[in-house]
SEVEX-506501 format. One record per residue (C-alpha): x, y, z. Coordinates in nm, 3 decimals. Each point is the difference from the previous one (the first is absolute). Example, Ala and Ser with C-alpha at 12.3 -4.5 7.8 and 13.67 -1.06 7.14 Angstrom:
<pts>
<pt xx="1.230" yy="-0.450" zz="0.780"/>
<pt xx="0.137" yy="0.344" zz="-0.066"/>
</pts>
This chain:
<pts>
<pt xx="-1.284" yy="-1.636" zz="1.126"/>
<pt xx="0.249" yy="-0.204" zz="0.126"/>
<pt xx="0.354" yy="0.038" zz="-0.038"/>
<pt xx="0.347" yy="-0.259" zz="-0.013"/>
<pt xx="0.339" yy="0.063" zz="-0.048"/>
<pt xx="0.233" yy="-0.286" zz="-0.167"/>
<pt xx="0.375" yy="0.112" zz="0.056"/>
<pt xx="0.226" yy="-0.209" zz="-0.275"/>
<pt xx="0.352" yy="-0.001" zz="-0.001"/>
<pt xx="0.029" yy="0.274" zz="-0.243"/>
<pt xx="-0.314" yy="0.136" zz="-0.044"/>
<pt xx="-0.386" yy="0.052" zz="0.190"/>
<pt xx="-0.338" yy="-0.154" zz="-0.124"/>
<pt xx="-0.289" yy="0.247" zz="0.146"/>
<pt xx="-0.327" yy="-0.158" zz="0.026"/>
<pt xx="-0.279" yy="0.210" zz="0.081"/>
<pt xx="-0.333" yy="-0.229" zz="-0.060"/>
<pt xx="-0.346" yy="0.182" zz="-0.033"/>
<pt xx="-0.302" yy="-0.095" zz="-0.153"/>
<pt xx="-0.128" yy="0.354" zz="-0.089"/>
<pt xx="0.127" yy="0.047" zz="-0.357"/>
<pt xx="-0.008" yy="-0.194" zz="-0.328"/>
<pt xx="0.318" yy="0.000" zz="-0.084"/>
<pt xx="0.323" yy="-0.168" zz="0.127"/>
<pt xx="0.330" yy="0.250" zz="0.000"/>
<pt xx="0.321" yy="-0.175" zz="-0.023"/>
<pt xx="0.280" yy="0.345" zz="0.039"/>
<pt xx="0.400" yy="-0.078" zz="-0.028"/>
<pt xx="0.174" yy="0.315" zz="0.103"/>
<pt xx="0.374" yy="0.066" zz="-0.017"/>
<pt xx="0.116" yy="0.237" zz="0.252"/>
<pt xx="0.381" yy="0.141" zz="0.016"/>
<pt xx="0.166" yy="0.347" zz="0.104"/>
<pt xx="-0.083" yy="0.288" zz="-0.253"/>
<pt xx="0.258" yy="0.041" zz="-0.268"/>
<pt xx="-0.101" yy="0.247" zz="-0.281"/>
<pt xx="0.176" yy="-0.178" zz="-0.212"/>
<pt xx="-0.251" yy="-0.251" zz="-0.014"/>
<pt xx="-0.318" yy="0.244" zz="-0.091"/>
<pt xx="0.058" yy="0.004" zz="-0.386"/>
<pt xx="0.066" yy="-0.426" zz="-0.025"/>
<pt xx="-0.319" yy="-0.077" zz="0.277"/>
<pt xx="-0.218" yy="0.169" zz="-0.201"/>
<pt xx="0.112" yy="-0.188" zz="-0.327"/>
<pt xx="0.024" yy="-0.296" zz="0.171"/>
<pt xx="-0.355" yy="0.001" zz="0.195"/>
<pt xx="-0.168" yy="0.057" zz="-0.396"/>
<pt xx="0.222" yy="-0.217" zz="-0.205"/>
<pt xx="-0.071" yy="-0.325" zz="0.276"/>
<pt xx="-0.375" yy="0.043" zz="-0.072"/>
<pt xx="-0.011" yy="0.057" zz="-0.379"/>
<pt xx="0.154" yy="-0.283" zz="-0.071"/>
<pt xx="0.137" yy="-0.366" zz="0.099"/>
<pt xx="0.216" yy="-0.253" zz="-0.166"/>
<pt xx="-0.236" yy="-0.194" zz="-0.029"/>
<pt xx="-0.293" yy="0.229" zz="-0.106"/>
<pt xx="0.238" yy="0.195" zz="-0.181"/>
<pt xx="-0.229" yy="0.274" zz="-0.176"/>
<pt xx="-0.254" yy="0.213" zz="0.197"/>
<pt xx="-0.315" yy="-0.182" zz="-0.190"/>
<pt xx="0.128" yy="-0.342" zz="0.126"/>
<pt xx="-0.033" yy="0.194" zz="0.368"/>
<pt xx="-0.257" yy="0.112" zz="-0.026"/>
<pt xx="-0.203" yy="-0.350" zz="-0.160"/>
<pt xx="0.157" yy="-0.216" zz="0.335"/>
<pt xx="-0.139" yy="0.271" zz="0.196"/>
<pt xx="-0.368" yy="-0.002" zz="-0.136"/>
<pt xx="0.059" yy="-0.373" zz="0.000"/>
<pt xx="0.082" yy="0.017" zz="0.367"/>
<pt xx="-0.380" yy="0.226" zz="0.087"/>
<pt xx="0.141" yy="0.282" zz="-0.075"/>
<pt xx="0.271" yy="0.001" zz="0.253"/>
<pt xx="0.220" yy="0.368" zz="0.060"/>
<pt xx="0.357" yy="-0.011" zz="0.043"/>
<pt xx="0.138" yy="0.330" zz="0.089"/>
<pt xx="0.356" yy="0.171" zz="0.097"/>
<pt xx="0.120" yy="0.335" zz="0.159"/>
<pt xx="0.280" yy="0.167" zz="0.116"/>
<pt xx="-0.003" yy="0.254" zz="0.354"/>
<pt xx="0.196" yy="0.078" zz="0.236"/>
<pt xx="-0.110" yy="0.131" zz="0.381"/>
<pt xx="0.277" yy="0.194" zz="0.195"/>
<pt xx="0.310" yy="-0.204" zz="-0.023"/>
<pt xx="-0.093" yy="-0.323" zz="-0.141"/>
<pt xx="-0.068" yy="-0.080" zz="-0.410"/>
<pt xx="-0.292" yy="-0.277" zz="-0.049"/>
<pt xx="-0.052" yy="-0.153" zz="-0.370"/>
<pt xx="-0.336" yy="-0.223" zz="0.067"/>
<pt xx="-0.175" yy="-0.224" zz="-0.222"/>
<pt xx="-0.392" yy="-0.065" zz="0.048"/>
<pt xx="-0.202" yy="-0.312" zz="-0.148"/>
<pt xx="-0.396" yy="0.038" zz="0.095"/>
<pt xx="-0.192" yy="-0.284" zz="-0.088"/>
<pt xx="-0.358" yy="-0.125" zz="0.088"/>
<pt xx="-0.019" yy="-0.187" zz="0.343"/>
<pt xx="0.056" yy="-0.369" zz="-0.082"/>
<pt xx="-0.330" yy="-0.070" zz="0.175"/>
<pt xx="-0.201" yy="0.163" zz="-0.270"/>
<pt xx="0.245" yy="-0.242" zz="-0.306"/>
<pt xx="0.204" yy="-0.269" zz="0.063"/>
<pt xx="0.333" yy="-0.107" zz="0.134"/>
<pt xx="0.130" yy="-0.059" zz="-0.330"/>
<pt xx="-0.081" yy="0.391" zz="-0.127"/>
<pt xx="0.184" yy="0.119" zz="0.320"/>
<pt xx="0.321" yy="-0.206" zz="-0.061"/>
<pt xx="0.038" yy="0.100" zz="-0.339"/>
<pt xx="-0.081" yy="0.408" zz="0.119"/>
<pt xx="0.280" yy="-0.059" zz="0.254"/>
<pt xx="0.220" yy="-0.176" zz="-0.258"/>
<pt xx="-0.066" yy="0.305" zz="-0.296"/>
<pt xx="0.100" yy="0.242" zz="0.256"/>
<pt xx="0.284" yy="-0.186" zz="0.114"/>
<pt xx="0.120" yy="-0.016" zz="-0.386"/>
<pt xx="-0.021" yy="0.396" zz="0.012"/>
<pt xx="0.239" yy="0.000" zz="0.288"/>
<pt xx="0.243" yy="-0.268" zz="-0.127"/>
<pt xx="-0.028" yy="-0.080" zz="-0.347"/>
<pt xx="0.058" yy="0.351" zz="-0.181"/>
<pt xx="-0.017" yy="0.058" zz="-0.345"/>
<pt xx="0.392" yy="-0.042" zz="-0.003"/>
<pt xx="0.235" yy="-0.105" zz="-0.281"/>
<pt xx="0.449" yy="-0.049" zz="0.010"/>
<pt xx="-0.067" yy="0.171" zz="0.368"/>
<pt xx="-0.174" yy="0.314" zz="-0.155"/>
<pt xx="-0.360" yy="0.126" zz="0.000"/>
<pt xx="-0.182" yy="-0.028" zz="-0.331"/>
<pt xx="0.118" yy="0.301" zz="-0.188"/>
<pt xx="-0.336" yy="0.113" zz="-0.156"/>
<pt xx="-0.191" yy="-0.036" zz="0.280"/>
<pt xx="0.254" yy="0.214" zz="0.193"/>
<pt xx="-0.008" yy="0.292" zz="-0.247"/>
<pt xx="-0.404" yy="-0.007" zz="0.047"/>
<pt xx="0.025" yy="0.045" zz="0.364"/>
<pt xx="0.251" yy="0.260" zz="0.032"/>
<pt xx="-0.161" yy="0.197" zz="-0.258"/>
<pt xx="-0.355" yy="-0.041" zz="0.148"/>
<pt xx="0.219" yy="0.127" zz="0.331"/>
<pt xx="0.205" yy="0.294" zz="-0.172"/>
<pt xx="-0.348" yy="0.113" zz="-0.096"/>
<pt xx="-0.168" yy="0.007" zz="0.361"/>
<pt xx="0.334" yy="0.124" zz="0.129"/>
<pt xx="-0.089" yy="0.326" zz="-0.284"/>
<pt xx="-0.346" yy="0.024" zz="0.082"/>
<pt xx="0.068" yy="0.058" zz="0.382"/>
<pt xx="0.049" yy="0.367" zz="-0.113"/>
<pt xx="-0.379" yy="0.019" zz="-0.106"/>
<pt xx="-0.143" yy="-0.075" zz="0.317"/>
<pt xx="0.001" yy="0.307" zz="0.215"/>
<pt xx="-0.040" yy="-0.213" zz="0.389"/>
<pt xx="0.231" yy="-0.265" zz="-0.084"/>
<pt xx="0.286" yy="0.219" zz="-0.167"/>
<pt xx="-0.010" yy="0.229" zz="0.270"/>
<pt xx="-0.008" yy="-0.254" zz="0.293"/>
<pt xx="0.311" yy="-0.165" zz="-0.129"/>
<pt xx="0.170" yy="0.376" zz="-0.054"/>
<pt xx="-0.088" yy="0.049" zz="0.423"/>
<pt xx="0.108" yy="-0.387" zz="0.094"/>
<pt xx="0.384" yy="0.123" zz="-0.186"/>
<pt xx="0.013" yy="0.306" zz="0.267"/>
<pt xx="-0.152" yy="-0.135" zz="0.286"/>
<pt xx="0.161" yy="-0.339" zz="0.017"/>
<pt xx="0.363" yy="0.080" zz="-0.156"/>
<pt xx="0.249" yy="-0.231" zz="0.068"/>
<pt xx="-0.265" yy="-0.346" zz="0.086"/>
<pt xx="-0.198" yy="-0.188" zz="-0.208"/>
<pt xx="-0.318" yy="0.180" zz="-0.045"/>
<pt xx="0.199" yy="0.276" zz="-0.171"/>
<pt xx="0.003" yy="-0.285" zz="-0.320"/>
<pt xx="-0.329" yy="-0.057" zz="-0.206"/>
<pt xx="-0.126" yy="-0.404" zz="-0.140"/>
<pt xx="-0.034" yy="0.196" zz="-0.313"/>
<pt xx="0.380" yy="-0.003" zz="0.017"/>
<pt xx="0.164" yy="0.187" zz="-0.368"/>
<pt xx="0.011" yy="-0.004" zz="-0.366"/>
<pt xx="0.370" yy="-0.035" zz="0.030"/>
<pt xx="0.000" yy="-0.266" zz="0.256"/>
<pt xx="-0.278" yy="-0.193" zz="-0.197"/>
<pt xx="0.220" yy="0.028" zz="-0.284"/>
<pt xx="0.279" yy="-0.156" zz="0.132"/>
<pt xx="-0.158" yy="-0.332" zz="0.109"/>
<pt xx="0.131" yy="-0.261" zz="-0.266"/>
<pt xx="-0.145" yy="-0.385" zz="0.051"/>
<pt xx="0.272" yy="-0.131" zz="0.078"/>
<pt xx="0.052" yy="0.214" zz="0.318"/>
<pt xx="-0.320" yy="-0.032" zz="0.054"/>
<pt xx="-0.017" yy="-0.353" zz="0.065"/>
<pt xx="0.331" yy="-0.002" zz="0.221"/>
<pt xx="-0.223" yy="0.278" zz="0.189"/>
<pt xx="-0.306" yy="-0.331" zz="0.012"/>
<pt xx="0.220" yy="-0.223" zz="0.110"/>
<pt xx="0.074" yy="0.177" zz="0.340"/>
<pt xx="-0.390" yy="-0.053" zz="0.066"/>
<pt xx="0.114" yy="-0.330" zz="0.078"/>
<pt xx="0.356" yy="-0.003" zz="0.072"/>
<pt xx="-0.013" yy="0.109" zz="0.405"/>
<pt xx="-0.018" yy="0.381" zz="-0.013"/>
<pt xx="-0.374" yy="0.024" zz="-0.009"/>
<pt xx="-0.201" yy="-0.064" zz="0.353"/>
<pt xx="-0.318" yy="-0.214" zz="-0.140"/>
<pt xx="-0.346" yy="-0.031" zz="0.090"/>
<pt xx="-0.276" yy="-0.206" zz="-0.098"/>
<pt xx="-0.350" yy="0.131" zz="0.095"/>
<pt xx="-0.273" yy="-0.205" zz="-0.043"/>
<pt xx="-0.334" yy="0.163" zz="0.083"/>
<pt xx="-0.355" yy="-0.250" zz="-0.048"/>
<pt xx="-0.137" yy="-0.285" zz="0.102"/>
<pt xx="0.153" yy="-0.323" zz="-0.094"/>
<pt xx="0.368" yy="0.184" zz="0.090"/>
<pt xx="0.155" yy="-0.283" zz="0.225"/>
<pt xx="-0.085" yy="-0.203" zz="-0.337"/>
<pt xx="0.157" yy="0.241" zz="-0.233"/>
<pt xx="0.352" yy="-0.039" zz="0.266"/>
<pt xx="0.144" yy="-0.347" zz="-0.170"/>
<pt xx="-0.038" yy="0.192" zz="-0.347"/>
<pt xx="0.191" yy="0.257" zz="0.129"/>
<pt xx="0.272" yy="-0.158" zz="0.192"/>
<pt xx="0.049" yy="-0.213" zz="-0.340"/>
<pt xx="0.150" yy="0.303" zz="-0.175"/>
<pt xx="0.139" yy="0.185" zz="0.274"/>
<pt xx="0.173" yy="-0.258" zz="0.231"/>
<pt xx="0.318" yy="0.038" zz="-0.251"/>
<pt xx="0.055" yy="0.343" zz="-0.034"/>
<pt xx="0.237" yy="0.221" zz="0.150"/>
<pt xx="-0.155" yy="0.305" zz="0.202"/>
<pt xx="0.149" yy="0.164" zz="0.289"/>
<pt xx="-0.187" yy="0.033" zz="0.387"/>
<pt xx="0.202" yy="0.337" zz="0.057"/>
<pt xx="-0.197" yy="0.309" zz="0.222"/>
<pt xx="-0.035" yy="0.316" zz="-0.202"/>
<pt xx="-0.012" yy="0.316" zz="0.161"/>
<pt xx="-0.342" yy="0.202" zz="-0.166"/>
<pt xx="0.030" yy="0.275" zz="0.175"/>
<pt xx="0.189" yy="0.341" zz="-0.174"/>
<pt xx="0.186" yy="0.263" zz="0.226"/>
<pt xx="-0.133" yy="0.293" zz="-0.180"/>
<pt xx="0.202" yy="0.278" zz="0.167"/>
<pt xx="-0.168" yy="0.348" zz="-0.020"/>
<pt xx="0.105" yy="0.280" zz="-0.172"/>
<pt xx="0.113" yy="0.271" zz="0.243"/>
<pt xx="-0.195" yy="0.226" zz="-0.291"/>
<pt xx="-0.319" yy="-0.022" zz="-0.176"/>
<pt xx="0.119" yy="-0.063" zz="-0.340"/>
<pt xx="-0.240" yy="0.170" zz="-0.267"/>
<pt xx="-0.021" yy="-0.071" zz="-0.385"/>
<pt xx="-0.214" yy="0.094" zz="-0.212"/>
<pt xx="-0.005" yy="-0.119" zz="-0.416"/>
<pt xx="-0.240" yy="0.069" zz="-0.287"/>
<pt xx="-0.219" yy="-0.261" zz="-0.200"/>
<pt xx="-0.263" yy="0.030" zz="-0.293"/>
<pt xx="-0.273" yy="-0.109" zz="0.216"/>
<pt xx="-0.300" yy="0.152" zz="0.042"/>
<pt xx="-0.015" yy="0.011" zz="0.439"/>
<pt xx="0.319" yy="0.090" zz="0.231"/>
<pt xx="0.055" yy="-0.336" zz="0.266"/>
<pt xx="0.165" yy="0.087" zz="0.335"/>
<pt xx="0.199" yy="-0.205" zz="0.255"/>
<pt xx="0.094" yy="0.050" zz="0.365"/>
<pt xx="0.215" yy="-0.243" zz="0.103"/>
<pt xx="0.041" yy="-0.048" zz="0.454"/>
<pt xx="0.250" yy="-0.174" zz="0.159"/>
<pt xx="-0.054" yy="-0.175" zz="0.387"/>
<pt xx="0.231" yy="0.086" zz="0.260"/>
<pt xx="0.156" yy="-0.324" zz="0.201"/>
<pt xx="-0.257" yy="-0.227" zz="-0.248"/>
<pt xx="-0.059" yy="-0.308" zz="0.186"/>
<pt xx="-0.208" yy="-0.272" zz="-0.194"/>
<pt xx="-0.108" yy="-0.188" zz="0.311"/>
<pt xx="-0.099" yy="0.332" zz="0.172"/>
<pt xx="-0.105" yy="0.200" zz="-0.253"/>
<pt xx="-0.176" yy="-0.188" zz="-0.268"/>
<pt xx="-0.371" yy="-0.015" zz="0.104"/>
<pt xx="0.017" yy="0.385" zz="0.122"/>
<pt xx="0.169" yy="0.068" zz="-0.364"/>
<pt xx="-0.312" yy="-0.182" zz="-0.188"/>
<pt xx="-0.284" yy="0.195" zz="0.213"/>
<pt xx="0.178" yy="0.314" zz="-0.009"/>
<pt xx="0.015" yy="-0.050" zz="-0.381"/>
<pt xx="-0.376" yy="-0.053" zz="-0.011"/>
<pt xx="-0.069" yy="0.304" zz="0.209"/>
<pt xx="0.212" yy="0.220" zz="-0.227"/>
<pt xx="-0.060" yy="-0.145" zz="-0.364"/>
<pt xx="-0.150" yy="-0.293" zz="-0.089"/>
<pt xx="-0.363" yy="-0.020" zz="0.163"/>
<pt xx="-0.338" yy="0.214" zz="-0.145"/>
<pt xx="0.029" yy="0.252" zz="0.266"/>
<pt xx="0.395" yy="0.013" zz="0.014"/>
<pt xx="0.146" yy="0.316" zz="0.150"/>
<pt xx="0.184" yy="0.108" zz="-0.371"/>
<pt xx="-0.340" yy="-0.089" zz="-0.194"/>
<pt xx="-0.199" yy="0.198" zz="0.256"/>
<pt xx="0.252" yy="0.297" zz="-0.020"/>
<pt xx="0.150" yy="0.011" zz="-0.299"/>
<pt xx="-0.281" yy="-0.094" zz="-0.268"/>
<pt xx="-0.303" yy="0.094" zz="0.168"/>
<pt xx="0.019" yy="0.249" zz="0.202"/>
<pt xx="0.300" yy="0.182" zz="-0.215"/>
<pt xx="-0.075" yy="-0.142" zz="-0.334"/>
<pt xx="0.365" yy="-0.024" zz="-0.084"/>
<pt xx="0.028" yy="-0.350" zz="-0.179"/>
<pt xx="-0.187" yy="-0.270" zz="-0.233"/>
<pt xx="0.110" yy="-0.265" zz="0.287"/>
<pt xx="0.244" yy="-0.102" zz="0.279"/>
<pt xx="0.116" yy="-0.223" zz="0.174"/>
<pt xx="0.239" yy="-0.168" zz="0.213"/>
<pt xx="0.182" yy="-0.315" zz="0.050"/>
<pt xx="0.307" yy="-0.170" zz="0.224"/>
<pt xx="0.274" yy="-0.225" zz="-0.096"/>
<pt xx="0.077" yy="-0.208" zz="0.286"/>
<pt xx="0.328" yy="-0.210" zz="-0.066"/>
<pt xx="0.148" yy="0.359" zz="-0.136"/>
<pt xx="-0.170" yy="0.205" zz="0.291"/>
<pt xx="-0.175" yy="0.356" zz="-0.187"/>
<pt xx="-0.317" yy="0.187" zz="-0.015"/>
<pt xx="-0.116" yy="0.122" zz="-0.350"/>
<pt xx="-0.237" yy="0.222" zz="-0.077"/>
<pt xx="-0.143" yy="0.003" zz="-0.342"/>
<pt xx="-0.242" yy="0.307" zz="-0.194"/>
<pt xx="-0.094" yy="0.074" zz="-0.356"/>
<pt xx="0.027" yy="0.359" zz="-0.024"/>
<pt xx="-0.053" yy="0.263" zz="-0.174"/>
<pt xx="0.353" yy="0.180" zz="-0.075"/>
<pt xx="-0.085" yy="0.324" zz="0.131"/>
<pt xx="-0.130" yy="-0.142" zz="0.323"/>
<pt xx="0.353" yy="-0.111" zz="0.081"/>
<pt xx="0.087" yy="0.184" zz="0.247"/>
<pt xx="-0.334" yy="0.062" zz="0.210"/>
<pt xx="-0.037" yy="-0.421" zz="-0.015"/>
<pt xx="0.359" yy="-0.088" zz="0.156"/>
<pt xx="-0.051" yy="0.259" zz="0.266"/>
<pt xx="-0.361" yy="-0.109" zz="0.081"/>
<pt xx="0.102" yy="-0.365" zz="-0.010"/>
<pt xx="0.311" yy="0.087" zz="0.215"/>
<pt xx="-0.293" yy="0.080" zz="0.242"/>
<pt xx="-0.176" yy="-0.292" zz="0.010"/>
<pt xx="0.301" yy="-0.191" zz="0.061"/>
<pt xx="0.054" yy="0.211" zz="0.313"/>
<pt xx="-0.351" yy="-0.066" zz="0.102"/>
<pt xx="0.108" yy="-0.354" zz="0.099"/>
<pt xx="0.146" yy="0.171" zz="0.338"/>
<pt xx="-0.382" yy="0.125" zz="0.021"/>
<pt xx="-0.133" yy="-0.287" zz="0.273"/>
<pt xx="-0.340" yy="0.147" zz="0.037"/>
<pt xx="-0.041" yy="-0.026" zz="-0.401"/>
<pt xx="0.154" yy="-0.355" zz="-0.017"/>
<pt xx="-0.249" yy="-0.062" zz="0.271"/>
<pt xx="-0.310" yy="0.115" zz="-0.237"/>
<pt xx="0.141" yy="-0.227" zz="-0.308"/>
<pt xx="0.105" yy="-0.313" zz="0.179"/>
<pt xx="-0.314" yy="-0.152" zz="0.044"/>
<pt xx="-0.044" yy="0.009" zz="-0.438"/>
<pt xx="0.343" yy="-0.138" zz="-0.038"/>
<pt xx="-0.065" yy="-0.279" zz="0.194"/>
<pt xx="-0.309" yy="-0.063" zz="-0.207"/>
<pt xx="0.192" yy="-0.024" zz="-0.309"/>
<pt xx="0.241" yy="-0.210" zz="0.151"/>
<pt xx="-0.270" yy="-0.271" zz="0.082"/>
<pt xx="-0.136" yy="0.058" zz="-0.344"/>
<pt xx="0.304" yy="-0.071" zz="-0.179"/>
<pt xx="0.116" yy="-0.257" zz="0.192"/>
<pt xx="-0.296" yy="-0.170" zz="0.006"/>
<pt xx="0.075" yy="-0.045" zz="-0.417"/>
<pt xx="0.300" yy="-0.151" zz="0.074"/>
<pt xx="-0.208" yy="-0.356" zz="0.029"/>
<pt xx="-0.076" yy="0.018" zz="-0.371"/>
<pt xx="0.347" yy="0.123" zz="-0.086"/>
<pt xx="0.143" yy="-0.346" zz="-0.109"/>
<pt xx="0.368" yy="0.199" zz="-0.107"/>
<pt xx="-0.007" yy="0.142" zz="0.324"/>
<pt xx="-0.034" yy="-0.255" zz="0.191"/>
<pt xx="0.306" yy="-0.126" zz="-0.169"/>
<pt xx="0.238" yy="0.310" zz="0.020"/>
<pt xx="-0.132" yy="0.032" zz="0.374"/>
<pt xx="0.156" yy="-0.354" zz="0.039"/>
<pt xx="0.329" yy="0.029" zz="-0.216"/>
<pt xx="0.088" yy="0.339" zz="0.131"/>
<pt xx="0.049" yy="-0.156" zz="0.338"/>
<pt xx="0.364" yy="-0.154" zz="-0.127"/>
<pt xx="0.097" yy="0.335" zz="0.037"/>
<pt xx="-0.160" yy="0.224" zz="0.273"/>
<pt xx="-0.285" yy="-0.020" zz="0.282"/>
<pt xx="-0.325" yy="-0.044" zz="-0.218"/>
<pt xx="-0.284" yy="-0.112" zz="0.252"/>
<pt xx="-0.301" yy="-0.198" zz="-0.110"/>
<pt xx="-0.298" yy="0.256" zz="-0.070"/>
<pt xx="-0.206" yy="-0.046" zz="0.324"/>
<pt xx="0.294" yy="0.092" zz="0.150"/>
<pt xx="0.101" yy="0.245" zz="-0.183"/>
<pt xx="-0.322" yy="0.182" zz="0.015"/>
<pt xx="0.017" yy="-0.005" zz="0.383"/>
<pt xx="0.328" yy="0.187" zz="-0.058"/>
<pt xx="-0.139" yy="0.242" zz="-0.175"/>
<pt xx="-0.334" yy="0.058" zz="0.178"/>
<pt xx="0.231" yy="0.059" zz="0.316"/>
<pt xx="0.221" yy="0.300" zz="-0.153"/>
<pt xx="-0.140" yy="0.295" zz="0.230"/>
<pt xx="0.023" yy="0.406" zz="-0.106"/>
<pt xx="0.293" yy="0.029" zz="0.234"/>
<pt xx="0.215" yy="-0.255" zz="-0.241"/>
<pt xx="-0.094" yy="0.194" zz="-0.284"/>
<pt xx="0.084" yy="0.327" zz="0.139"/>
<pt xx="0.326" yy="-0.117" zz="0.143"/>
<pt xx="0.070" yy="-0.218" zz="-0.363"/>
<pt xx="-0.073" yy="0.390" zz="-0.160"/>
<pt xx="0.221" yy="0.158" zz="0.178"/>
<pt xx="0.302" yy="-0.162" zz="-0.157"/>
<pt xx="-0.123" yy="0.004" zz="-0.351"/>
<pt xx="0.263" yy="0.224" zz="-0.190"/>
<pt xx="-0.079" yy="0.188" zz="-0.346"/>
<pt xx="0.286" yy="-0.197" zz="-0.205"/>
<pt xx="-0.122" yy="0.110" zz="-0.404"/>
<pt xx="-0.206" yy="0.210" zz="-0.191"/>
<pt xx="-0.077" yy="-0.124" zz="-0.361"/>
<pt xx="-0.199" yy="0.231" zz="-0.221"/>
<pt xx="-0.023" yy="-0.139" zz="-0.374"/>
<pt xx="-0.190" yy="0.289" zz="-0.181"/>
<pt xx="-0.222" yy="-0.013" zz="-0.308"/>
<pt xx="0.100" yy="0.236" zz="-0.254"/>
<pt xx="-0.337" yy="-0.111" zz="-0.173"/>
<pt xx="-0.242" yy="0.166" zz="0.251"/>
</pts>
C-alpha cells in the first residue's frame, strides 16, 4: 500500500494505491467545528443527496444508472468525533482494471451529480421527496426508544459529556426534524461548497493517480477552507460521581460507569489508554469478564471501551436489576486492580496477542485504511506498523501509573421494569 498526498489550494486529494481489493473508494468528507445546530439538516441532507438528482430525479431513475453503472454504491453519513462534525459521501465501484475506462468516468461522474446536481427546484429541495425522508427519520428518531443498548448509551453520553458534543445524538429530534423546510435546507447545501467546510477527497485502489484529473475537474472551483480544527474536548471532571438512574419497558437493566483521566495527554497517554482498555474490558480473558460474569455471575455481558479525542473510560454490563448494587461495587474493584502490577503482569502477555490479531485485520480493512489516513488532518495517527510498535511497547508500569488517575465520573443504571 502506498500512500500520496495532493495539497490543492482549497482542498486535499488522498491517494492511497493498493492492489488487494476489488473495488476502488472515491470518499469526499466535509469537516467543520461541531454546531448542533447542524445535526437535524446533515442528516436530511446526507439522505435527500442520494435519493435523488436533478437529473435522475425519482429514486427508480437512481437506482437504473446505478445497475447500469455494475452495480455501483453511493453512500452518505453524518458523525462527528470530539470537536469536529464530518458529513462524507462514499462512491465504491469495481476497480477499472476489471471494466473499462469509460465505466469508471461515468461512476465518478454519477457520484459527482449526487454531490452537485441535487434534486433542486426555485432554490428549494423537491418537496415530496423531503417529506419522505424526514418521515422515514421521525420514525428511527421514535424507534430509538425500543432498543434497550442504544437508548441507554445515548441517556449516559447526555451525563457524562454535558456541555461538548458527544452529549448530542446523529439521531438528532422529532422537533428539530420537523423544522427543516427545503428551502433552508438547501441554503444549509450550499455551505458544503461555499468555504466553511474543510474538504477531502480520498481515493483508495489501484488506478488512483488516474482517477486525480476526474477529480480535480469538479473540485478545482469550489470554495473550501484549509483551517486547523482542534479534535480534542476538555472534558473537566465532576468533583462528584453523578448517579441517575431511570426506568424502561425492557426486559434486562444496562449499566454505565463512566472514568475520567487525570492530566490526559494524547501523545503520552494514548497507547497505555488502548492496552489498559484491553486488559480491563474488551479482550476474552478481560479483568471485568473474568470477575464480573464468570466468576460472580452478575451480568449477560460487559464490556469496555475509550473515547480518545473526548478522553473517558466506560464500562458497559447487561444486568440483572437486582444485581445492581453487588455489580458496581465488584466492577469498582476491577478498576482498582489496574494499580495491581503483579496481575497486569499475568494478563499482558494475552493483550498483546489480541493486539497483533486485530491489527493484523487492519490489511483487509479497506475503510480503515482510509479513516487511518484522513484522521491525520487532525491529530497524530501513525501508520499501523508503527502504531503496533507503540502499543507492543506499553509496559505494566504505564498501565498502573495511567490507573492511578482514572476517576469514577458517572453511574448510569437504566432498569427494566419488565424483568
Amino acid at each position: 500500500m502506498n500512500y500520496k498526498k495532493i495539497e490543492k489550494e482549497n482542498y486535499n486529494i488522498h491517494v492511497i494505491d493498493s492492489d488487494r481489493f476489488k473495488s476502488t473508494v472515491v470518499q469526499v468528507i466535509f469537516a467543520k467545528n461541531f454546531n448542533s445546530e447542524d445535526l437535524a439538516y446533515d442528516k436530511i441532507l446526507k439522505s435527500i443527496l442520494v435519493y435523488s438528482t436533478k437529473k435522475y430525479n425519482t429514486k427508480s431513475k437512481m437506482i437504473k444508472r446505478i445497475e447500469d453503472l455494475y452495480g455501483i454504491n453511493i453512500m452518505s453519513s453524518c458523525s462527528y468525533t470530539g470537536n469536529v462534525g464530518f458529513n462524507e459521501f462514499t462512491l465504491e465501484f469495481l476497480n477499472p482494471r476489471y471494466t473499462d475506462e469509460k465505466t469508471m468516468r461515468e461512476s465518478i461522474d454519477m457520484f459527482m451529480e449526487v454531490l452537485f446536481n441535487p434534486n433542486i427546484k426555485d432554490d428549494a429541495f423537491d418537496e415530496d421527496v423531503l417529506k419522505l425522508i424526514k418521515e422515514q427519520s421521525i420514525t428511527e428518531c421514535k424507534n430509538i426508544v425500543t432498543n434497550p443498548r442504544l437508548y441507554s448509551s445515548l441517556e449516559y453520553n447526555k451525563i457524562m459529556y454535558k456541555g461538548t458534543p458527544n452529549e448530542y445524538s446523529v439521531y438528532s429530534t422529532v422537533e428539530d426534524i420537523e423544522k427543516v423546510s427545503s428551502k433552508k435546507l438547501y441554503k444549509h447545501y450550499k455551505k458544503l461548497f461555499d468555504g466553511s467546510y474543510k474538504i477531502d477527497v480520498i481515493i483508495h485502489g489501484l488506478e488512483g493517480e488516474q482517477l486525480v484529473k476526474y477529480i480535480e475537474k469538479y473540485f478545482d472551483n469550489i470554495k473550501a477552507n484549509k483551517n486547523e480544527y482542534n479534535i480534542f474536548v476538555n472534558n473537566k471532571h465532576n468533583n462528584k460521581v453523578i448517579e441517575k438512574e431511570n426506568t424502561m419497558p425492557f426486559n434486562q437493566s444496562k449499566i454505565y460507569l463512566g472514568y475520567t483521566v487525570d492530566n490526559y495527554s494524547d501523545e503520552k497517554d494514548y497507547y497505555t489508554f488502548r492496552v489498559l482498555n484491553m486488559i480491563l474490558g474488551s479482550m476474552n480473558n478481560s479483568i471485568l469478564f473474568d470477575t464480573v460474569r464468570e466468576k460472580n455471575s452478575l451480568c449477560y455481558n460487559i464490556s469496555s471501551y475509550i473515547n480518545r479525542y473526548n478522553p473517558s473510560l466506560t464500562i458497559y454490563s447487561g444486568i440483572n436489576k437486582d444485581n445492581k448494587e453487588k455489580a458496581i461495587n465488584i466492577i469498582k474493584e476491577c478498576v482498582l486492580s489496574l494499580k495491581n502490577k503483579a496481575l497486569i503482569d499475568t494478563l499482558l502477555d494475552a493483550a498483546r496477542h489480541n493486539i497483533e490479531t486485530s491489527l493484523n485485520s487492519y490489511y483487509d480493512d479497506l475503510i480503515g485504511q482510509i479513516n487511518n489516513v484522513y484522521m491525520n488532518e487532525f491529530a497524530s495517527v501513525l501508520d499501523i506498523e508503527s502504531y503496533r510498535n507503540k502499543l507492543l511497547e506499553v509496559g505494566s508500569d504505564d498501565i498502573v501509573n495511567l490507573a492511578k488517575r482514572l476517576k469514577l465520573s458517572v453511574i448510569y443504571f437504566m432498569k427494566g421494569e419488565l424483568e
